[in-house]
N, C-alpha and C positions, 0 to 999 in steps of 0.2 A: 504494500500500500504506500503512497506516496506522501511526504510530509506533510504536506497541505491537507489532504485528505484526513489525514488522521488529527488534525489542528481542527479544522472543522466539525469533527466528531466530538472533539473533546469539549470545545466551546460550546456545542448545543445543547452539552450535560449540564452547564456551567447553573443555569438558572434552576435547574431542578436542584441542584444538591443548595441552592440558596432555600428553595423550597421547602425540601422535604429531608436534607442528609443533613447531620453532623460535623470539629473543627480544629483550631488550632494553638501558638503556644501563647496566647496574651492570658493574665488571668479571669478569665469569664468563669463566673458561678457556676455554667452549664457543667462545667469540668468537676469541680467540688461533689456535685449533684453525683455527677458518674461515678465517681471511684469513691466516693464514701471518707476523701481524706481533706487534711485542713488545705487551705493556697498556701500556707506556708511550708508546705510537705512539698510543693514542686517549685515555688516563688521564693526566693530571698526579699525581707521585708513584708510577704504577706501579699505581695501584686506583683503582675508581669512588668516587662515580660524578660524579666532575669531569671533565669532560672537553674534550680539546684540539680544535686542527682539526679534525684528520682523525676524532675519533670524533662530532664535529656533522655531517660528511659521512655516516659510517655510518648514523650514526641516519638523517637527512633521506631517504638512499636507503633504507630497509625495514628496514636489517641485511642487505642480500642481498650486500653487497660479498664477495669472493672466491668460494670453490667451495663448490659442496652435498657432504658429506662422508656418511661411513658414520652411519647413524642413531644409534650408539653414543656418537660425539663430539657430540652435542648435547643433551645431559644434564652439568649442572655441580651442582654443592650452595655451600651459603654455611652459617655457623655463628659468630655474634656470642655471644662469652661474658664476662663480667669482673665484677670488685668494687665496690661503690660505699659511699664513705662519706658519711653529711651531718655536718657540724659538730655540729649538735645529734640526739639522738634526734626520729624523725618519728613522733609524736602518731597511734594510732590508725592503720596504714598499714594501705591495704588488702591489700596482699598481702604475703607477706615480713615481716621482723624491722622493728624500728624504725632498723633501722642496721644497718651493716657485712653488704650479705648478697653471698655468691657466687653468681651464677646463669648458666646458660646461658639467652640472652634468647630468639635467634631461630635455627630453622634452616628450611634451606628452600634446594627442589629448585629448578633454573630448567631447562628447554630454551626454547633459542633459534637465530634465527638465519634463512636464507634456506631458504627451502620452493621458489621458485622463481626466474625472473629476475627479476622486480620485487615480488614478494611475500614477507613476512618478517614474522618475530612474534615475542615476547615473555612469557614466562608463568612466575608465580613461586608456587610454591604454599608454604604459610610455618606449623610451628608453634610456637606461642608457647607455650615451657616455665611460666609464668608461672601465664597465662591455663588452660594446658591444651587447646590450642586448637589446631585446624586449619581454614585457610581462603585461600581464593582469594587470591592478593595482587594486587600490581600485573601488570597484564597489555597486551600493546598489540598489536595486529595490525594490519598497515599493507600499503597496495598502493604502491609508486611507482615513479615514469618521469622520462625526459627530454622537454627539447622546445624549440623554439626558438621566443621572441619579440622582433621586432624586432629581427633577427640578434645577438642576447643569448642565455647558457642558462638555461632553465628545469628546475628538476627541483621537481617537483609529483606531490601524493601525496592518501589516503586514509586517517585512522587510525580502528580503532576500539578503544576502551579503559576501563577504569573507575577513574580516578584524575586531575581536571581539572589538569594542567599538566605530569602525568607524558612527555607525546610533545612537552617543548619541549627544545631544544637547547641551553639554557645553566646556570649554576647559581643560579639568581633566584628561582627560583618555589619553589611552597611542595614539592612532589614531591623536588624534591634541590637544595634549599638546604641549605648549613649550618647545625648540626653534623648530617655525616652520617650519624653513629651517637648516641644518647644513653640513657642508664639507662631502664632500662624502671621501676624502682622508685620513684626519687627523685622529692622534689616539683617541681611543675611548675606555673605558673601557670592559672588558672581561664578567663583569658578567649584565645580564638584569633582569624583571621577566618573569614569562613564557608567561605572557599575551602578555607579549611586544615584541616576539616572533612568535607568529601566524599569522600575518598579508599575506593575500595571499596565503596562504598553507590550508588552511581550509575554508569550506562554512558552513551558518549556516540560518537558519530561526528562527523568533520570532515574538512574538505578544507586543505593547506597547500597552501605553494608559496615556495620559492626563487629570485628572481630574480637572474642576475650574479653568483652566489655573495654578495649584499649586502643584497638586500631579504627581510627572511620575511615573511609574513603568512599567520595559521588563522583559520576561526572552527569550532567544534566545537559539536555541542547535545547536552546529559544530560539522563537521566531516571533516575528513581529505577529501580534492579535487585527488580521484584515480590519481596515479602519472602519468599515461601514460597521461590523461586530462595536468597534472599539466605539461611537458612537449610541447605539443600542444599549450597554452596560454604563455611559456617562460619560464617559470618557471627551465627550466633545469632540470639534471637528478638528482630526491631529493629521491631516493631507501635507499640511509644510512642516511637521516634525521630522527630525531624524529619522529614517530608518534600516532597518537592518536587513542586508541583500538576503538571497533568495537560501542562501546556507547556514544563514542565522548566527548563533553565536554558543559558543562552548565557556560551559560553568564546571571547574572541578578543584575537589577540597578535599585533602587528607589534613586528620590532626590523630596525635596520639594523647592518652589521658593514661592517669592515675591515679591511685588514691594512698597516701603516706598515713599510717593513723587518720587523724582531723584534719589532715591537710589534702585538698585535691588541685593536682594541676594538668594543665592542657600548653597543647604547642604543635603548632601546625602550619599549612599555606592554602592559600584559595587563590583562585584566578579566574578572568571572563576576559574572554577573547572573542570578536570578533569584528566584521566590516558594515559600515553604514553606509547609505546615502544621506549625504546634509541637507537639513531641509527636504529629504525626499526629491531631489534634485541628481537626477540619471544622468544629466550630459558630460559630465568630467570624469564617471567611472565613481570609486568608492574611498573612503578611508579605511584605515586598519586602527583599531583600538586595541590595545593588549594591555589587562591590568594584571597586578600580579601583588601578590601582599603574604608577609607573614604576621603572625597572633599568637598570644601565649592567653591563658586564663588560671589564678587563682584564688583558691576558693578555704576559708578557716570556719567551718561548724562545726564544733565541737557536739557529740551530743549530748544533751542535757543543759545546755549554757546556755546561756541568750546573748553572748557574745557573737557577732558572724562579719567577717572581713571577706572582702571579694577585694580582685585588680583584674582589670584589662586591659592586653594594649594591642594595633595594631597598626603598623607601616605598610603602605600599598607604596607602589610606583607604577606608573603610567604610561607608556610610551605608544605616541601620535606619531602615525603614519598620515599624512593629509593630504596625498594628492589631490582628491576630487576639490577637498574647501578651498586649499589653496591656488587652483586652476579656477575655481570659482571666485574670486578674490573675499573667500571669506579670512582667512587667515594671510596672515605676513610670512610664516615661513612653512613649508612645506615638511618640517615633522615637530614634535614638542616632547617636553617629557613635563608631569606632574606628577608630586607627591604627597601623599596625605599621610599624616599620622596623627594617633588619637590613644589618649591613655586616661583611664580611670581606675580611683579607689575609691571604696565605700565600707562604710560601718552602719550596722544595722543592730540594734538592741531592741532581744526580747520582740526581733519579726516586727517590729512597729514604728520604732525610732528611727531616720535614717538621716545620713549625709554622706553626698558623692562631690568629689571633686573630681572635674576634667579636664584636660588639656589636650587643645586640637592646634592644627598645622597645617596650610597648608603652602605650596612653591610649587616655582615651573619655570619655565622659558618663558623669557618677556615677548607678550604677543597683541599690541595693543587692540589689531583687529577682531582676532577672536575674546578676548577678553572682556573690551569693551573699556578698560580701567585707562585713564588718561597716561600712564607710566609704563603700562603693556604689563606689567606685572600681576598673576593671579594671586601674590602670596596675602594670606590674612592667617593671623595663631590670636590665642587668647583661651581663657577658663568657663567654663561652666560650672558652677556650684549650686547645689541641690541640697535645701532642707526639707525632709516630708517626713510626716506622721499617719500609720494606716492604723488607725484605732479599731475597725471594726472584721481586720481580715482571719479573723480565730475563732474554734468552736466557741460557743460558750459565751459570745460578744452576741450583741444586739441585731436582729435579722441576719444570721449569719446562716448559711452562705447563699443567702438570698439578695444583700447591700454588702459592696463592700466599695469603702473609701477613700483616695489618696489626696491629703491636702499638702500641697507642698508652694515651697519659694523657691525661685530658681533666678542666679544673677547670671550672668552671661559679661565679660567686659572682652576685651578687645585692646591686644597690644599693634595689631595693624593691619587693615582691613583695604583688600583690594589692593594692594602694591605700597604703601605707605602707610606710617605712623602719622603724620599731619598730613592737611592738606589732599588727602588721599584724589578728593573728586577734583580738585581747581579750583574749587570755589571755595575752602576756606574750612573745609565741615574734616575734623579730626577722626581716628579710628576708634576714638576713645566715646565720642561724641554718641557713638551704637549703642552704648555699654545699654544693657537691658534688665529689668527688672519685671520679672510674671509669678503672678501670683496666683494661682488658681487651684479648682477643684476635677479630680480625675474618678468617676465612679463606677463601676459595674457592677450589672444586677442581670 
């Protein structure tokens, strides 16, 4: 059967299992419901979507862990709302005030969960108060199994999904990395990698496998979601988006893990490779994207303690091949390289209490065309820091595990945004000037 063919197929299921199937790793109550355990038995802190052992187990096996329940229980909602301030009023913003606005960002339905014994899916339909918008979000459908090799256990699997790094099990990739919520309004820097990019606009299938409980290894292949589909699901009209030639694009991840006493660590590489048309723009031929990154993860739960420390970090590089842009004078030179790195620690006490700090990065080749930044430079770095409290995510708390809630403060500053510390735009407006303050409310039920 031919790719297309089989893209086709898998899309027309896309609405039924919105309908009627089962989902994925965010903390939705649905999940709580199924397996009969606390969100802090697969969530650090009590909410997704970080998640501990036992919720890379869930994931790895389908979601299908515990029992298939009344179809009732597999319907949850989520509702991200809060305030954001920037230090300076933001110039021309495209949506919203220049500052200080309340909104509610995101809501959005999820079923999830086990459909069968080894069959299990994931589906989050999401709109964006903002935008005004309804559309397919992050979705995963997965088959898996046990098995044995070389009297070792294997549990090995099948996902299909549209979001490249969304079906990995740690918090490294670009799908649920930190920060995991951030203002939909405030400014943001211009340049990303391409992986970080994809999210929603492309479908892909792949095969994993777990060996020992220690080795992972996927390789996954995307193709663009035909835009007239991608219209139908919300997605709007994406005819002058990038897109990806008729071969798509290759997603593959090996990481190895362990567990020391109380201590568990991870360490591994991902990559997404492949060519676009810019703009959907066939006359110059294609570009070549190849990202490639490594990541570590660890993790201190002691058990019985309400002590628990997590870190993650991950370095990606980038490297642009741009014929087509650059033949099309979208770019100034005809290859680039970008880097991204991203590092987080957090403490979490007694699953309720938390605070993370981040630290992001990014550089590249000065390219003022593609960039857009008056200096050509994409680089911007700076912090993230998160204070929340999930007071209702434990047996034995108030509507539990029916409400559960994350109220957090998150600063975001900026040591240099878009190619410069001052002056970044020409007109006077500092990197500093972003710095951001959100304060809001994250719920699911």
């Amino acid at each position: 059967m031919k790719t297309h063919h089989y893209v086709h197929i898998v899309l027309a299921s896309l609405p039924c299992l919105v309908a009627l199937a089962p989902g994925q790793a965010l903390a939705v109550p649905l999940f709580a419901r199924q397996t009969g355990m606390e969100c802090s038995s697969c969530h650090i802190g009590s909410f997704g979507p970080q998640l501990t052992s036992t919720g890379r187990m869930f994931k790895a096996m389908g979601y299908t862990m515990g029992e298939k329940k009344a179809l009732s229980t597999y319907i949850s909602a989520m509702v991200i709302a809060g305030h954001e301030h920037t230090r300076t009023d933001v110039p021309d913003p495209e949506q919203g005030k220049p500052n200080n606005n309340s909104t509610v960002d995101q809501v959005s339905l999820f079923t999830g969960g086990r459909i069968t014994d080894h069959l299990g899916a994931f589906s989050q339909v999401t709109y964006d108060p903002n935008a005004r918008a309804v559309a397919l979000d992050n979705t995963d459908l997965r088959y898996a199994d046990t098995a044995t090799l070389g009297g070792k256990p294997l549990i090995w699997g099948v996902s299909v999904n549209n979001n490249p790094s969304m079906q990995d099990l740690w918090n490294t990739t670009p799908a649920w990395g930190f920060p995991y919520v951030s203002s939909a309004l405030a400014p943001a820097p211009a340049a990303e990698s391409f992986l970080d990019g994809q999210a929603e606009a492309v479908i892909g299938v792949g095969g994993y496998g777990l060996y020992d409980n220690w080795l992972y290894v996927e390789y996954s292949r995307y193709v663009n979601i035909p835009d007239r589909i991608q219209r139908r699901i919300g997605n709007g009209d994406v005819s002058g988006n990038d897109h990806l030639t008729g071969a798509g694009a290759g997603y593959w991840r090996v990481a190895a893990q362990h567990t020391f006493g109380d201590h568990y660590v991870e360490a591994g590489a991902f990559g997404y490779d492949g060519r676009r048309y810019p703009g959907n723009n066939r006359d110059n031929g294609s570009d070549q994207i190849v990202d490639q990154a490594i990541d570590a993860s660890y993790q201190y739960a002691p058990g019985g303690s309400k002590h628990i420390v997590t870190a993650n970090v991950t370095l990606l590089h980038e490297r642009q091949t741009l014929r087509a842009t650059f033949a099309g004078g979208g770019s100034d030179n005809p290859g680039n390289r970008l880097n991204s790195a991203r590092a987080n620690l957090s403490y979490y006490y007694d699953n309720t209490w938390g605070v993370t700090v981040g630290r992001f990065s990014i550089t590249g080749s000065p390219d003022a065309t593609l960039y857009g930044t008056p200096n050509g430079k994409p680089d911007s770095s700076g912090y993230v820091t998160q204070f929340d409290v999930t007071p209702f995510g434990r047996s034995g708390r108030w509507a539990y595990p029916y409400v559960n809630i994350r109220l957090f403060v998150q600063l975001t500053t900026y040591g240099k945004f878009d190619g410069l510390k001052f002056n970044y735009d020409g007109a006077g407006r500092n990197a500093s000037d972003n710095n951001t303050v959100f304060v809001g409310l994250w719920s699911a039920f």
